[in-house]
Steps between C-alpha positions, in 0.01 A plus 500: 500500500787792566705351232189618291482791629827545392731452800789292565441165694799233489389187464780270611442116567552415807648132582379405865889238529446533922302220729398150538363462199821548304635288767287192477556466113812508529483242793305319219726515262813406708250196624554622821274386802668631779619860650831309623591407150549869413735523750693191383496660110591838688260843491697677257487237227123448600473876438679489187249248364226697622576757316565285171139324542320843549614673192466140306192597309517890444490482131171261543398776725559791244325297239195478631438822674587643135235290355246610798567855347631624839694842476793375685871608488714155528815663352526757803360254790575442865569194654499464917798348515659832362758627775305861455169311569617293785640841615211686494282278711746459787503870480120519565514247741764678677238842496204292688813408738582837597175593515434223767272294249725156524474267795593147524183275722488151599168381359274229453470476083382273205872337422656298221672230643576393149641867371611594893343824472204640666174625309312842564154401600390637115655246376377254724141590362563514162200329309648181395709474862257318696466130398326171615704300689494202729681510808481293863318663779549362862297562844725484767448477869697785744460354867451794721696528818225641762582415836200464702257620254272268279703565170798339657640214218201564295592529097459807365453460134674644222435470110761607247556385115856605579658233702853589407448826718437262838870442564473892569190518685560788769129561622186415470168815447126476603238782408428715796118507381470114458382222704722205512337172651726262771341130374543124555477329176396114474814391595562654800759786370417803545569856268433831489365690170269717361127397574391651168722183385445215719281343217757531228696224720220240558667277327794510759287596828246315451196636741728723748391621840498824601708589777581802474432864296766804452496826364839504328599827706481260768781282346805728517807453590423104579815319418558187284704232344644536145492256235869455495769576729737738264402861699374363768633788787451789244408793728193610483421183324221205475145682678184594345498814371151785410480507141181643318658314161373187673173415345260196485442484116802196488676265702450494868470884605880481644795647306820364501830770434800461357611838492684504232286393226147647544494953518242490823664239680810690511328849566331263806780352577761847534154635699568221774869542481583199304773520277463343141717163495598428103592129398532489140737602256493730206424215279196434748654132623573485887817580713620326766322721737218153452803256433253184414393742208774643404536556073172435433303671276156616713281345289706189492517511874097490536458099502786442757435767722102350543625162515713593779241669645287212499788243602597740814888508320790599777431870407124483577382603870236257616167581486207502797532235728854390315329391135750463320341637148441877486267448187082530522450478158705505167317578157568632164338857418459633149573894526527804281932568601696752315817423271765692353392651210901507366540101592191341521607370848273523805551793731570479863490805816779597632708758697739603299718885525440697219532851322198741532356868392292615744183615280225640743 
């Protein structure tokens, strides 16, 4: 329109060389599967063939924007892997620095496990990010530790379709507003969960007795066992914490945090003066800090963790009344989960440091 007009506007292509993208061909190329193998072929020669594959197809590129009739100068383009390019954006990055607008956070975000690099929530919610997917989901029993109340031993039930996050179970969060039923199921052992929910676990209760009703604000503070025995003396660590995120429209009414992989258990969590333990890896496969687990993948680490659960393994704390098996009920849940729209690969949570510009 003001090239009509009769004004100058430069029109220079523009070659986007910079990100994952470029990465992950190249990866494909290379038939590279793993971050460590870039390490082995060295960055600089993994740079070098970056920068090869991204400028592989600019006459295809020049072709057909021509033939799309698209007034386009390709003879006087840019390219951001220029030095002047590169240059110019560490130079605007360094403005929003000395204006105050860069801080570096510790937050809970939607991370690639398979690229090692965290998402912005955008992307995390682009249309095609969320996909059907089948993963385990576990109820697991949290014997309270009551001393001469009722709720002393009882199991306190927790439902997550993350199991890989119970190794770093650090508390445990009722709703303040909700009423949470003490009962004696057919077999004589007795739990503690939502009554909005009792019937969703018929099938394990059988017909339960009442004995006993509580407003979750009434639950606070009450101590309990963990699933495993990695953190166990974390200050601050293993009680039943106020959460209003706790609802009744799933599982058992209970929430069970990990800190470091969900955002409101680890707002909850630094509220109680917990602080955030972090197991994994950047390739998302466990430390040592859980030994028995250590290099596996989470999603690989699913099935053993459960079984373990169920077999009351040397890192599993006994349940109520020393039960060995920690596991109510185990089941396979079909869920819309979001993937990486770069990879393909499913997304996990994670607290990870990272860059931001603090946009009000």
């Amino acid at each position: 329109y003001q090239t009509m007009r009769g004004k100058k506007v430069e029109r220079r292509f523009g070659w986007d060389t910079h990100g994952l993208p470029a990465e992950l061909e190249a990866e494909r190329q290379l038939g590279i599967t793993d971050k460590s193998q870039i390490e082995t072929m060295g960055v600089e020669k993994f740079n070098d063939f970056c920068r090869d594959s991204v400028l592989r197809y600019t006459g295809e590129w020049r072709e057909y924007v021509t033939r799309q009739a698209r007034w386009v100068d390709f003879d006087n383009d840019y390219k951001t892997l220029d030095i002047d390019f590169m240059e110019s954006v560490m130079w605007a990055f360094r403005r929003l620095w000395d204006k105050g607008l860069i801080y570096q956070g510790y937050r809970v975000l939607p991370y690639s496990w398979y690229e090692q690099t965290p998402l912005s929530n955008q992307e995390s919610k682009l249309d095609d990010a969320y996909r059907m997917r089948q993963d385990p989901a576990v109820t697991v029993t949290m014997p309270l530790s009551a001393p001469g109340s009722p709720l002393d031993g009882v199991n306190a039930l927790i439902w997550t379709t993350t199991p890989w996050t119970l190794p770093s179970n650090l508390a445990i969060a009722v709703n303040p507003d909700v009423d949470y039923v003490h009962v004696r199921a057919s077999d004589g052992r007795q739990y503690l969960l939502a009554q909005a929910l009792v019937g969703s676990y018929a099938r394990e209760l059988g017909e339960p007795e009442v004995l006993g009703t509580y407003r979750g604000s009434e639950l606070a503070d009450l101590r309990y066992s963990p699933p495993f025995d990695f953190f166990v003396g974390h200050p601050n660590a293993h009680r039943v914490l106020l959460g209003d995120y706790a609802t009744t429209d799933s599982g058992t009414g209970i929430v069970h945090l990990a800190p470091a992989f969900g955002e409101e258990d680890m707002e909850l969590a630094k509220a109680n003066g917990i602080e955030v333990v972090q197991p994994l890896d950047p390739g998302g496969r466990f430390t040592n800090q859980v030994a028995p687990y250590e290099g596996l993948m989470v999603f690989d680490a699913n099935p053993v963790i459960i079984a373990d659960l169920k077999a009351g393994a040397p890192n599993v704390l006994a349940g109520a009344d020393g039960h060995p098996g920690r596991v109510l009920r185990h089941e396979t849940i079909e869920h819309s989960y979001p993937h990486s729209w770069r990879s393909g690969k499913p997304l996990i949570y994670m607290a990870v440091p990272s860059w931001f510009v603090a946009v009000d």
